[in-house]
N, C-alpha and C positions, 0 to 999 in steps of 0.2 A: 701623619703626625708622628713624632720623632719621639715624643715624650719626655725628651730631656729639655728642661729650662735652661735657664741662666740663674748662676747661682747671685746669692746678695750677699753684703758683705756677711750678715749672719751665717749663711750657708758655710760662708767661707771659715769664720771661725770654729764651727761645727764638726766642718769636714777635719780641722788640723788636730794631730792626735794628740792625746792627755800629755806625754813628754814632751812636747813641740813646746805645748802651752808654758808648762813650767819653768824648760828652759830661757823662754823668749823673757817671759816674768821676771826673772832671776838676772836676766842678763840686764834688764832696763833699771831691776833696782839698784843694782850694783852701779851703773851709769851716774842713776840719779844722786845717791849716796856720795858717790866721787864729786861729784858736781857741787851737792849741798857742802861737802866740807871744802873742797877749795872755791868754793866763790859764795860763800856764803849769805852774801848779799841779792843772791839773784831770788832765793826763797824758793825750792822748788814742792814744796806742797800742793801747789795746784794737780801739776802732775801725775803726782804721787794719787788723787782722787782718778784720773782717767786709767792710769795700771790696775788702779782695787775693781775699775769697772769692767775692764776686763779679764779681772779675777771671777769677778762676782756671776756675768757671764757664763763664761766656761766652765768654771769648774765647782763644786762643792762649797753650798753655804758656809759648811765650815771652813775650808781653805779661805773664803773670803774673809770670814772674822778675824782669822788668824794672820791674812795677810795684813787685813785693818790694823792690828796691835801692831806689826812689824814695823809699816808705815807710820801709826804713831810714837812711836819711841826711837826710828830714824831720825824722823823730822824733827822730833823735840830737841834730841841731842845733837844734832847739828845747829838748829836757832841756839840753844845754851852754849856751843862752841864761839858763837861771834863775837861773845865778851860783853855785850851790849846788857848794860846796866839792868837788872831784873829781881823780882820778890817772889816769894814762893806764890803770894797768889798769883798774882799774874803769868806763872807759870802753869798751876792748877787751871785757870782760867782758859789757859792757852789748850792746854792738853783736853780738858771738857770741851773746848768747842769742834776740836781735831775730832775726836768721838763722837759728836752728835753729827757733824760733815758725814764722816764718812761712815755712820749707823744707816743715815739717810742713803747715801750711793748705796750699799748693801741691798736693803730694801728694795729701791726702787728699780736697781737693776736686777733682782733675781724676780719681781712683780713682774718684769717687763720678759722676761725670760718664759714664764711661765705664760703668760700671753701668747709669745713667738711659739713657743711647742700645742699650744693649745690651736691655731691659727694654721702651722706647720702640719699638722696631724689632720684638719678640716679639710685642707688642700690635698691632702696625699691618700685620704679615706675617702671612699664611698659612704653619705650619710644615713643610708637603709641599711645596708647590712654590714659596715664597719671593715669590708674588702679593699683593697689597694684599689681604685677608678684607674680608668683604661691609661691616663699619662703614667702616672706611679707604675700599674702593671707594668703599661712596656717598659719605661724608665729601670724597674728591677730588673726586667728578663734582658736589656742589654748588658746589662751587669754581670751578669750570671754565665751571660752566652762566653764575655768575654775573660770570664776567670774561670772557671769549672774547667778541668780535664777527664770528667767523668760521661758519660750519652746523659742524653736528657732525653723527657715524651715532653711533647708541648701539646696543648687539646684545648677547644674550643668545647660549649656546651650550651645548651639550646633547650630551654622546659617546653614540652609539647602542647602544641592547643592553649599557650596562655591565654590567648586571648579569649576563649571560652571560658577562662574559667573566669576573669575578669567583670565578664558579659554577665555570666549565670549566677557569680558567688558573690562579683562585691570586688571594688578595688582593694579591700582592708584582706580579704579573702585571698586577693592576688600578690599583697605584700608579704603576709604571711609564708604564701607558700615561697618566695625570693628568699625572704629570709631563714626560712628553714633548710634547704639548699645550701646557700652560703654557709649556714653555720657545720651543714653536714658535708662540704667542702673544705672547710677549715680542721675538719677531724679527721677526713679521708687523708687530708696532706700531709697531716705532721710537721713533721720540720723538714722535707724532700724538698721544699721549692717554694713558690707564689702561688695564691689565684687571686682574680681582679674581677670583677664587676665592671664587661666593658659597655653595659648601657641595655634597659631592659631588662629582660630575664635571660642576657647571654654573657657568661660566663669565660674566663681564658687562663690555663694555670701551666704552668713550668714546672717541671721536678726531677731532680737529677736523679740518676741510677745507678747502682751498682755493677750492673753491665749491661750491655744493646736487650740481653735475650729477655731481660726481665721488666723489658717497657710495654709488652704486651698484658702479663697476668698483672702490673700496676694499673694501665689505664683500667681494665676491667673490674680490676676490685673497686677502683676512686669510683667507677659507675654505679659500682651496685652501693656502695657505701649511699651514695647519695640516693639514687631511687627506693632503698629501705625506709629511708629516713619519710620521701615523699611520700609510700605510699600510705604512710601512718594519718594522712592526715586526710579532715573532711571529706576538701575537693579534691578526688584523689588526682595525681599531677604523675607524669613519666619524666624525664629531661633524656637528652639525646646528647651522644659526643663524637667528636672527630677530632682521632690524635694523630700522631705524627713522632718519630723515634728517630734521634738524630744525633750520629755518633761524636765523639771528640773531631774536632778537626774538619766538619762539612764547611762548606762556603755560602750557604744558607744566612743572610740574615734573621733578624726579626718577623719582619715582613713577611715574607716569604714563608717563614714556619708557621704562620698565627695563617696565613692566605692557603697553605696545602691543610692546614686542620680545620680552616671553616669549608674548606669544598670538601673534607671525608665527613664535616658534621653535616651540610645540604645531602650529601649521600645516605645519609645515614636515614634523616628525616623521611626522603621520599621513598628510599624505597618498605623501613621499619621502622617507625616510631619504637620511641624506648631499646635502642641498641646502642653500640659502644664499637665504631669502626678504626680499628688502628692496620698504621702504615708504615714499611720503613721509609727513608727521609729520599732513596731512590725510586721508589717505587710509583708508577708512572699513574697519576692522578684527574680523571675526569671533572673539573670543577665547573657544575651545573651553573646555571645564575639563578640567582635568588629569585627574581623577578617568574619564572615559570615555577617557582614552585607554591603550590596550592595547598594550603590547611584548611581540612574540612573533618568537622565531628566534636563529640566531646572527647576528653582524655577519657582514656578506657583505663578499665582496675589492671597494675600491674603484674602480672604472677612470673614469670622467669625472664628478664631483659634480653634483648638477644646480641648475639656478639660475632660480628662479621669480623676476621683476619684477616687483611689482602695481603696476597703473598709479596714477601720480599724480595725485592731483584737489586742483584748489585748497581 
């Protein structure tokens, strides 16, 4: 799975930046304008409601209102240009109904907007712990792979024995402990990178570096950050990680980074629960299959995580 979609036209709108927006804006009304005063007859108010909609969209309720007045005082004074016989009220009339038009576009396109981000956000979150879901994750980590000139650690991560505790404490028991994790994930990372919720209690996060040397004492700290967090609670839980350290410039996709840190996390699992196995991105990787490997026992109480460094080889 690629994690990239196809974008929609929203998307598309989305993605074009605030100056795109305003200029394309500017450019159309100025069209329309030319248009309403030399052909006066053509009427183009309609229009002028599909531009406010794509004000209203993009950008700032209030850029919408104000673009609304703009709109209405273009369009009036071009009808009042045509010379066509008129009274104040019917002008008042004219201008009140211009306003109640395009109050209603306003409204109902920034209602619809606030839907689309609530909809957009459902899709791109995981619903338990509010994590980017495994397409978002990767969908970020291509992004990142392909703009950063800094190393990144990339690391998979695994809570020990969930399934016990599932068994023994209560599924409510076992969301708990998901959620506490993520949220002591989200506090280990900062603002360095992603992690994502790729299904389960397995976890996958990104975070750039400072330099290659410092993706070892990272990964180890994100571990314990989290397993402090776990071991505060009832059923006491360990999670387990396999990172992976990968300088600017590797040939390494996705794949392949997320595929050498789930085989240092299975390494990790069988040979010590509750450790933190980091790699550089050459360094030559035994990746068990999941299938032989066996979980048996309760999670044991955590007291010092242990932390295996395979040596680097160019």
């Amino acid at each position: 799975m690629s994690g990239l979609e196809s974008m929609t036209m929203a998307d598309r709108l989305e993605a074009a930046s605030t100056t795109t927006v305003i200029a394309s804006v500017f450019l159309i009304a100025l069209i329309l304008q030319i248009i309403d005063i030399t052909y006066p007859a053509i009427g183009m108010g309609p229009v002028y409601v599909l531009l406010l909609g794509l004000v209203s969209w993009r950008l700032s309720r209030r850029a919408a209102v104000f673009s609304a007045v703009i709109a209405i005082v273009l369009n009036t004074r071009a009808t009042i240009q045509t010379g066509i016989p008129t009274t104040t009220t019917i002008t008042l009339l004219r201008v009140g109904l211009r306003c109640a038009v395009l109050a209603f576009v306003v409204a109902t396109m920034w209602a619809l907007r606030r839907a689309y981000e609530r909809e957009r956000a459902s899709a791109r979150l995981d619903g338990m712990t509010g994590l980017l879901n495994r397409s978002s994750f990767e969908a970020a980590m291509v992004t990142m792979l392909s703009s950063t000139t800094m190393p990144v650690v990339v690391g998979v991560m695994d809570l020990d024995n969930f399934k016990s505790i599932n068994d023994h404490h209560g599924h409510a028991v076992g969301d708990d402990t998901i959620r506490t994790a993520s949220r002591a994930a989200v506090r280990g990372l900062e603002s360095y990178g992603f992690v994502g919720r790729m299904g389960g209690d397995e976890f996958a996060f990104i975070a750039a570096l400072p330099d290659a040397g410092s993706g070892e004492q990272f990964a180890i700290d994100f571990h314990r950050t989290i397993s402090e967090a776990l071991i505060s609670l009832p059923a006491l839980s360990t999670i387990s990680m396999g990172a992976v350290i990968a300088p600017p410039g590797h040939r390494l996709d996705y794949d392949a980074l997320l595929l050498r840190a789930d085989g240092l996390l299975y390494t990790a699992k069988r040979n010590a629960k509750a450790s933190v196995i980091v790699a550089d991105v050459g360094a030559p990787t035994v990746l068990p299959s999941a299938i032989q490997l066996v979980r048996r026992g309760d999670p044991a109480p955590l007291r010092d995580p242990q932390t295996r460094l395979v040596p680097v080889h160019s």
